[in-house]
BAMARLO-957800 format. One record per residue (C-alpha): x, y, z. Coordinates in steps of 0.001 Angstrom, whole numbers, padded with zeros to 6 digits, always signed. Each point is the difference from the previous one (the first is absolute). Example, Ala and Ser with C-alpha at 12.3 -4.5 7.8 and 13.67 -1.06 7.14 Angstrom:
<lumdos>
+012300-004500+007800;+001370+003440-000660;
</lumdos>
This chain:
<lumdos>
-040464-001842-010056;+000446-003282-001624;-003621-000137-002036;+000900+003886-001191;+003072-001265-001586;-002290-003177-001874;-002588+002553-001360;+001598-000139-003510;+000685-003873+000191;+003363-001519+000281;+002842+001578+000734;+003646-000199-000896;+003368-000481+001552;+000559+003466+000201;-003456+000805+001856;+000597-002835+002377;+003551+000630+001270;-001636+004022+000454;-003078-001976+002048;+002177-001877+002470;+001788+003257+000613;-003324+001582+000794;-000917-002927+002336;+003326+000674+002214;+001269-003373-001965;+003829+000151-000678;+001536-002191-003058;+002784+000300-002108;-000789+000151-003794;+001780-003635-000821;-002567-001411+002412;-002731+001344-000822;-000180-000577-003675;+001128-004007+000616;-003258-000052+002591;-002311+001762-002583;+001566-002372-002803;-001002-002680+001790;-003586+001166+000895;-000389+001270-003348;-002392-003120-000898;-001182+001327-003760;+003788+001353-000630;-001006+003018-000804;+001852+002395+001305;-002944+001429+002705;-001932-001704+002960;-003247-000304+001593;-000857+001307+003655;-000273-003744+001307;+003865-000433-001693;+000622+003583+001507;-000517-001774+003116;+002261-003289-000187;+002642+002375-001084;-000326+001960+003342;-000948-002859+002588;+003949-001384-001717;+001493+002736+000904;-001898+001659+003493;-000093-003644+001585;+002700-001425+000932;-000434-003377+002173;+002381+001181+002947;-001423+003252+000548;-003444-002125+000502;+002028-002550+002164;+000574+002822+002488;-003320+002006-000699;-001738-003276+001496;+001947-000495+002760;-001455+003401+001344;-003029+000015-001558;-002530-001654+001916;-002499-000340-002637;+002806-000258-002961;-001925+002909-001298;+000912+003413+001779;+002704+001169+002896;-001383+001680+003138;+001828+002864+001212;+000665-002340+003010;+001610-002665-002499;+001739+002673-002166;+002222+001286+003118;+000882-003844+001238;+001337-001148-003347;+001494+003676+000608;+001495-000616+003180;+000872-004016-000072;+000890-000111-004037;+001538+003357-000317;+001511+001102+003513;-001823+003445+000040;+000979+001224+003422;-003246+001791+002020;-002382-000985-002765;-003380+001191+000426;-003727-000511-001406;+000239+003720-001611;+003242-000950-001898;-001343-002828-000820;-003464+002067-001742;+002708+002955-001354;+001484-003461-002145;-004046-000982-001225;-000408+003704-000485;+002833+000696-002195;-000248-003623-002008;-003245-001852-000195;-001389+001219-003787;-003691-001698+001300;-001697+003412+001453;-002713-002282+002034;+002425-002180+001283;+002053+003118+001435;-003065+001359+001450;-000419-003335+002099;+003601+000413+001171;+001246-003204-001878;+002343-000895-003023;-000709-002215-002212;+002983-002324-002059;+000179+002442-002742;+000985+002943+003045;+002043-001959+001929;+002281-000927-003380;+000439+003475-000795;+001329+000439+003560;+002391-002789-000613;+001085+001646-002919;+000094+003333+000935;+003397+002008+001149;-000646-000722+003915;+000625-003646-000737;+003224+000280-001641;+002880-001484+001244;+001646+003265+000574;-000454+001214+003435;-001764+004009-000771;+002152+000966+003354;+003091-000299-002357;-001110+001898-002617;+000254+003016+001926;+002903+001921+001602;-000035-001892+003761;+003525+000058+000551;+002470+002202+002393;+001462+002446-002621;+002099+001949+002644;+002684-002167+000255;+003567+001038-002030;+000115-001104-003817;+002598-003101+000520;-002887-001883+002331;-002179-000282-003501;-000094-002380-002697;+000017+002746-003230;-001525-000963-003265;+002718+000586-002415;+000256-000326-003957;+003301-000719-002126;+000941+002083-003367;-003727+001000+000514;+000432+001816-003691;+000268-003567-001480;-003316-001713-001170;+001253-002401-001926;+004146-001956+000320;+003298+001795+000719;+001307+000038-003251;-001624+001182-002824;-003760+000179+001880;-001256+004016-000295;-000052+002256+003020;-003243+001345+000718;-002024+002172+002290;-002140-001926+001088;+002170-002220+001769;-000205+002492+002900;-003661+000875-000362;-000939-003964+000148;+002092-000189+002736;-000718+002334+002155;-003819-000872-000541;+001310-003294+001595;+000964+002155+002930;+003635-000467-000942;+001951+002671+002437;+003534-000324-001158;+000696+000367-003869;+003315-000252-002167;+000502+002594-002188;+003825-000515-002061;+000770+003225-001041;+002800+001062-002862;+001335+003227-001760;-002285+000684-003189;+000140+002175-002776;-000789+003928+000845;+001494-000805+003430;-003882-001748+000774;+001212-002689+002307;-001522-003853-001485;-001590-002758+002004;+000427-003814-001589;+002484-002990+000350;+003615+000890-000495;+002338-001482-002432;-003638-001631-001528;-002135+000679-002816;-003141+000457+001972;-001570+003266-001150;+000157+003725+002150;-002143+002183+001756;+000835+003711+001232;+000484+000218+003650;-002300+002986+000149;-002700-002393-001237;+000469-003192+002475;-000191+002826+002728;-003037+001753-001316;-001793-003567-000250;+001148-001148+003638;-001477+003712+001463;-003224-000851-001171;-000631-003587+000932;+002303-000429+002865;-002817+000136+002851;-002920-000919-002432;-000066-003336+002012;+001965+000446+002958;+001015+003220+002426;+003008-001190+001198;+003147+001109-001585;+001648-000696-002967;+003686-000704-000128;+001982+000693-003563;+002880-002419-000376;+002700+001880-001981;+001856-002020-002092;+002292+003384-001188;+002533-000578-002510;+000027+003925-001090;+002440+002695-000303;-000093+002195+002460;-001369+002896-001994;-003555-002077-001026;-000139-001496+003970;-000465+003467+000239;-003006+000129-002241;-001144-003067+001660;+000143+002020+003089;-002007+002794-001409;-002586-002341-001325;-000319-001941+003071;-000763+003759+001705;-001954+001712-002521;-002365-002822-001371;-000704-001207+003742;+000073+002529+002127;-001392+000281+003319;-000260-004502+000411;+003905-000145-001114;+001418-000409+003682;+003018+002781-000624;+001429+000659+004302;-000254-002277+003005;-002926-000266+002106;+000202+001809+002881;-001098-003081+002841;+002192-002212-001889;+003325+001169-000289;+001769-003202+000694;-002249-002205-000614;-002118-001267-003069;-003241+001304+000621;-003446-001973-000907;-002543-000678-002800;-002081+001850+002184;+002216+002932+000094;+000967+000015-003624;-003661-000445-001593;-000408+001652-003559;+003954+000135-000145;+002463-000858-002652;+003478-000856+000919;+003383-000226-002016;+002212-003051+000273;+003397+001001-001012;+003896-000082+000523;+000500+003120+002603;+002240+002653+000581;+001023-000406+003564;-002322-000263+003488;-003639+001742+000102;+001517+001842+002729;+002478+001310-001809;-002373+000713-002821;-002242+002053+002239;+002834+002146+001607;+001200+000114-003624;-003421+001905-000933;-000622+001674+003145;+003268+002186-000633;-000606+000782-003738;+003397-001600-001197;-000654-000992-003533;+002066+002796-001811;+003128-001518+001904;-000522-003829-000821;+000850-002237-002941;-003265-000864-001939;+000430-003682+000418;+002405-002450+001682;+001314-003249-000485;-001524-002922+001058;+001293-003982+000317;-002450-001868-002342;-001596-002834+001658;+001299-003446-000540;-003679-001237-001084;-000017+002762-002645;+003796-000733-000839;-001571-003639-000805;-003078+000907-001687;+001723+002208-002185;+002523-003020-001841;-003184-002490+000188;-001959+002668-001941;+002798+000702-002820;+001027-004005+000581;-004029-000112-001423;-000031+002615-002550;+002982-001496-001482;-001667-003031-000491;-003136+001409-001664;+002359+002110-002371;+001537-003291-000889;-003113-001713-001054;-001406+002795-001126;+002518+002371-001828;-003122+001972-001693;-000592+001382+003522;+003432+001437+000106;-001021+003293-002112;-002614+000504+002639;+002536-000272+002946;+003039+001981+000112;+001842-002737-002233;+002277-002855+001961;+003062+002429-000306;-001991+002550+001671;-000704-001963+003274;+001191+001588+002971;+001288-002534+002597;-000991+001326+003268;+002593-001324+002190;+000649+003504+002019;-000439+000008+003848;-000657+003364+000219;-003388+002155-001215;-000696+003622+000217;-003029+001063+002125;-001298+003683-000417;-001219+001698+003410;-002673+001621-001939;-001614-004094+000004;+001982-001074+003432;-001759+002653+001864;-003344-001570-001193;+001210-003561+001776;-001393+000148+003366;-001216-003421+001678;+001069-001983-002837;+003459+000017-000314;+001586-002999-002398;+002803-001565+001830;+002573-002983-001304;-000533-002726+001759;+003456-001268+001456;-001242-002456+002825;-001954-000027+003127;+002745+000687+002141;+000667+002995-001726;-003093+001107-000357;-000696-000336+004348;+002793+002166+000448;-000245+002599-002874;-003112+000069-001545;-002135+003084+000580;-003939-000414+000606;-000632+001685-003455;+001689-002237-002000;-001496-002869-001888;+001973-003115-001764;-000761-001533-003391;+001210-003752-000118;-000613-002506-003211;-002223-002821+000494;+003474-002421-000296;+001798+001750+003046;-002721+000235+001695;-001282-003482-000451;+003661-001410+001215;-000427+002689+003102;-003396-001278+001111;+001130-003554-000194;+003105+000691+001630;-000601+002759+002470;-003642+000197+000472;+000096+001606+003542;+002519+002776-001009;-002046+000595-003321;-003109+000501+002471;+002373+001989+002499;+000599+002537-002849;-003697+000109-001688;-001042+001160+003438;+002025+003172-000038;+000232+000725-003740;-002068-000026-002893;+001098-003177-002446;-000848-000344-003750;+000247-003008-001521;+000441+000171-004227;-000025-002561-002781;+003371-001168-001565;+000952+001641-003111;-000234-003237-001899;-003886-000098+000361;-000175+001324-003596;-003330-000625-000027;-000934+001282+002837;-000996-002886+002012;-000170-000121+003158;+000888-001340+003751;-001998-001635+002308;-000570+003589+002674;-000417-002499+002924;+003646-001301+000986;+000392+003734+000029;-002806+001423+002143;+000267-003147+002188;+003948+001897+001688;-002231+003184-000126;+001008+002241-003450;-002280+002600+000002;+000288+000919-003871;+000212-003442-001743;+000148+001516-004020;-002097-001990-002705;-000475+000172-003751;-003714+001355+000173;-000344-000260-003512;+000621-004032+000321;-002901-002193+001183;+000404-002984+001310;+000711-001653+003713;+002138+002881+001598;-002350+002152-001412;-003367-001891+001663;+002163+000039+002992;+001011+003831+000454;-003792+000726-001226;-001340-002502+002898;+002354+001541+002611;-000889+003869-000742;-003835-000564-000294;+000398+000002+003839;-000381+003522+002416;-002233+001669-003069;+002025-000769-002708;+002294+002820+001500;+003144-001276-001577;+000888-000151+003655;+000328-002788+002698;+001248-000246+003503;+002361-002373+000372;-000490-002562+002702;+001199+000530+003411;+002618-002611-000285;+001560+002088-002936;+000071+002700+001884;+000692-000670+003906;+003685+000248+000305;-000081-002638+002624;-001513-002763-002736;+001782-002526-000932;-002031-001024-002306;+001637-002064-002895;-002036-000715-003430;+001689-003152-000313;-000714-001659+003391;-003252-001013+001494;-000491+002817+002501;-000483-001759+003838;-002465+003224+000924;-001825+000337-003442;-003934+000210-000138;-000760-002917-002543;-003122+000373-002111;-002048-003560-000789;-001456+000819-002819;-002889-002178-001517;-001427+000435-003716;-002802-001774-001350;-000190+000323-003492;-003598-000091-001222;-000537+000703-003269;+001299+002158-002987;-002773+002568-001503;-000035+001240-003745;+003746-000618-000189;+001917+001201-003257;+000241-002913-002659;+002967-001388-001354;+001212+001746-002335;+000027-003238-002758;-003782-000538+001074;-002491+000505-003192;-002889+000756+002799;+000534+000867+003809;+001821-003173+001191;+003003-000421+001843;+001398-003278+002062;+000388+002471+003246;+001817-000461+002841;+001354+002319+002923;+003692+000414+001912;+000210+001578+003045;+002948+001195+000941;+001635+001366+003129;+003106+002564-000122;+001927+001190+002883;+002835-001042+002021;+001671-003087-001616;-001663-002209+002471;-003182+001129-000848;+000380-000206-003843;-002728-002537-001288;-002058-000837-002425;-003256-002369-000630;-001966-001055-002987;-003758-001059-000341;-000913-002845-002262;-001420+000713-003707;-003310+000491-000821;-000246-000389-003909;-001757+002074-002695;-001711+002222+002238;+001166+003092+001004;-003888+001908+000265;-000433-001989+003607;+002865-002144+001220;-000437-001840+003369;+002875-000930+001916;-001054-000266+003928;+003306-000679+000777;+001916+001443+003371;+003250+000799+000595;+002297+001248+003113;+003085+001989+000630;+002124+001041+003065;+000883+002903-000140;+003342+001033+001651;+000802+003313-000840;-004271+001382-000954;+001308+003418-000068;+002421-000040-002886;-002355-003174-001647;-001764+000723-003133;-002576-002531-001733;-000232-000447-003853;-003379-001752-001124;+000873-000756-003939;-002299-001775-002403;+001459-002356-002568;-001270-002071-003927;+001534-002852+000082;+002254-000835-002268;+001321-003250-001187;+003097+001049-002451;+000634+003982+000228;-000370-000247+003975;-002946+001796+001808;-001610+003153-001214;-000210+003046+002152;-003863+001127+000372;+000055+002709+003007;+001298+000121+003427;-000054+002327+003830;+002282+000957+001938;-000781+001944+003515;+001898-000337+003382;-000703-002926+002287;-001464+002698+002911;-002528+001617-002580;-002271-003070-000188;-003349+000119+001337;-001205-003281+001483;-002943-001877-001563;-001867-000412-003014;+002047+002220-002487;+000510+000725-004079;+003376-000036-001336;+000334+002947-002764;+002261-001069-002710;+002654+002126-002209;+001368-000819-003027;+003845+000184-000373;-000138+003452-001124;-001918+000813+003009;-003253+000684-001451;-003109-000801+002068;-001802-003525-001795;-003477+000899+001810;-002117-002034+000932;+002696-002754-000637;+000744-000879+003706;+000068-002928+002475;-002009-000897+002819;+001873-000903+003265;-000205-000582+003796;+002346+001429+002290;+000794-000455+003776;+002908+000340+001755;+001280+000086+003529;+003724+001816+001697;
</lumdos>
């Protein structure tokens, strides 16, 4: 393949990044044109075979890879099938490995046809093994659906966006549809959706008292039908944030039912009529998360005896105290903006025109109530309350402040209730631009719908992203046993006297085609890696490797590091890679995030993200993991 390319002579930069591709040889373009450069001996722009060559022994070689190739290699030149399955079984804790997986893995990666014939692998086969997909640090088990999904919606962690419209801040940042699309590609299950009266009695969606742009209701429905189980089965839960008259709830109603049809869950399941029934139960399902009329009993009977003609078409309900105090934070904001910015103010309803929404009281229409089955939204009053009145159905949104002060405080009775009812967690109304909270304190007392700004990259985002890419990305995970037992005791904030600590070891080999800085002229970067552990307080950690300058193409760092690991189940580890920087601080190059439980053992490669989430392959780093319970 190589001479066919050389029949015309040299070839270019272009020609040789194609080449590598043909040879199975992964490199990013900022590498390879600083190798060719380099090789490049005339300056000509175009290379020889023999440079062809130095260019790909740089890149397909790399020194640790040959380190372990020789320790199994008795002849430093090929692998038996014999010495293929022990690095298998000693290096990479294959349970029940066998001589014919062992010749399935030469099969499937050794490029050398002879060599395959003779049942061996030679170094250029085994490194495309090591850099193949079943060497990631990802265990495949958890990319897959493994997990119970019969048990009742409150026992699962929920993936859950907040003011999903948004892409951008809170203030003057447009709404946009693909907000929920992205999201619910991320397998987000439980969207925001703020909805207002608009013109022609079309009900809005965007930020209230704000001067972020609108979309039609109708459309933000239409959008969520089609994508909501592109990536996930399980249902979807709409978050109503319903500030309408009662005539356009209507329409919402009407929308909700005509645009989704048979997957809008409309009546109560029949096995679960008190009781919130499962994932399982409710696959390819859309629920509505609203204030309610009344009990679901009483909605049923309600139905069943064909009473509409002789009820009111809505009914007063107490507004929640959370909404009561998003509302004034919200104007509180919009005032502001309208005083820096009084050319907004055409564009807005003009500062004399602000409503102040200090009423207790808001109008529900049946026509949406009756659509509000499992997903009732209840005011939060306190946990006492809520163990002797609230209903099974009914779900509590908190702010991040409260419920910060109630997990410090009262972390048992916050894990009391979260075992019983669903919980959702929001961002203060001050985040105007849409940053975010750390999710952890929050999943740690066992909140099953902890609400981020999607649209807003960063640590809370690496962190909800690591956490969900667990039980096949389902948007769904079951919540440890000690968050769900109602005989735990279990307390985030103390050391647990019958935990299951992890000892977790990480050696940290090497870094391979890693992004450059950003202020490098070629493909240099003064790398460096922090590991970081996030969990429980007490296991909340972090640990830095030392810097290897200009060279980010092939870093070596050998170094090894351990962690105890109280709390494994709730633990997440954050591999980030770092430019140092001398003035401006360190410069984010790419980072992962997966739970502490999805490792595989061994010889693994690190995939790296950028902060917006994007994939940087082949950028990735080259570890060793082992750990005992």
């Amino acid at each position: 393949m190589i001479r066919d390319e050389f029949r015309g002579g040299k070839i270019n930069l272009e020609k040789t990044q194609r080449l590598l591709e043909k040879l199975d040889i992964r490199c990013s373009t900022t590498h390879v044109k600083c190798i060719f450069k380099d090789n490049d001996r005339l300056k000509q722009g175009r290379i020889t075979i023999e440079e062809f060559r130095s260019i790909y022994r740089i890149i397909a070689h790399r020194e640790e890879i040959i380190e372990i190739f020789n320790t199994y290699s008795g002849n430093r030149k090929f692998l038996f099938e014999k010495n293929l399955a022990e690095f298998l079984t000693q290096e990479q804790f294959s349970l029940d490995m066998t001589k014919s997986i062992a010749s399935e893995i030469i099969q499937k990666y050794e490029p050398i046809e002879e060599v395959k014939q003779a049942h061996q692998m030679s170094f250029e086969g085994f490194t495309r093994y090591m850099d193949s997909s079943e060497c990631l640090l990802f265990n495949n088990k958890c990319e897959s659906v493994y997990q119970d999904m019969s048990h009742p919606l409150n026992d699962y962690f929920i993936s859950s966006s907040h003011n999903t419209y948004l892409i951008s801040d809170q203030l003057v940042g447009p709404s946009d549809l693909w907000g929920y699309v992205s999201a619910l590609v991320k397998g987000c299950r439980c969207l925001e959706i703020d909805c207002w009266d608009g013109s022609q009695n079309e009900p809005v969606v965007y930020h209230g008292y704000t001067l972020t742009s609108k979309l039609l209701f109708k459309t933000v429905i239409q959008a969520i039908h089609k994508y909501a189980f592109i990536t996930s089965d399980y249902p979807v839960v709409l978050s109503l944030e319903n500030h309408c008259s009662p005539s356009q709830q209507e329409v919402i109603a009407d929308n909700l039912q005509s645009i989704l049809g048979e997957a809008l869950l409309s009546d109560i399941l029949d096995d679960f009529l008190d009781k919130l029934p499962s994932p399982e139960a409710l696959k390819f399902k859309i629920l509505v998360r609203n204030k309610k009329i009344g009990t679901l009993r009483e909605t049923r009977e309600r139905k069943g005896t064909d009473k509409h003609g002789q009820i009111e078409e809505y009914e007063e309900i107490e507004e929640t105290e959370q909404e009561e105090e998003e509302d004034e934070e919200k104007e509180s904001e919009m005032w502001d903006v309208l005083k820096d910015n009084p050319e907004k103010e055409t564009e807005s309803k003009g500062v004399a025109g602000l409503p102040l929404f200090k009423k207790k009281r808001v109008k529900v229409a049946l026509a949406l109530s009756d659509l509000v089955i499992y997903t009732k939204a209840e005011k939060f009053r306190s946990f006492h309350h809520s163990r002797l009145h609230q209903q099974f159905n009914e779900s509590n949104s908190i702010g991040e402040t409260k419920a910060r002060k109630l997990s410090k405080l009262r972390a048992h009775e916050f894990i009391l209730h979260t075992r019983k009812f669903i919980t959702r967690i929001y961002p203060k109304a001050t985040r105007a631009d849409s940053s975010n909270f750390n999710p952890q304190e929050f999943w740690n007392i066992g909140c099953q719908m902890v609400a981020l700004n999607f649209q807003t990259p960063g640590l809370p985002m690496d962190l909800q992203n690591g956490r969900f890419l667990d039980n096949g990305g389902s948007g769904y995970i079951l919540k440890p046993q000690f968050l769900r037992d109602i005989k735990s005791n279990f307390n985030p904030n103390k050391v647990p006297n019958d935990g299951n600590p992890v000892t977790l070891t990480i050696r940290l080999i090497s870094g391979i085609q890693l992004p450059p800085s950003y202020h490098s002229s070629s493909n240099k970067a003064d790398a460096l890696v922090i590991i970081e552990i996030f969990g429980v307080p007490n296991d909340q950690v972090k640990q830095q490797t030392r810097v290897i300058k200009k060279n980010a193409f092939s870093p070596r760092w050998n170094e090894t590091f351990t962690f105890i690991i109280q709390v494994p189940e709730l633990a997440l580890i954050r591999f980030v890679v770092e430019n140092q920087g001398l003035i401006a601080g360190n410069e984010f190059l790419g980072q992962y995030t997966l739970p502490v439980l999805c490792m595989n053992k061994g010889y693994r490669r690190v995939p790296l993200f950028s902060k917006m989430g994007e994939s940087l392959e082949p950028a990735s780093l080259f570890i060793y993991v082992w750990y005992i319970r």
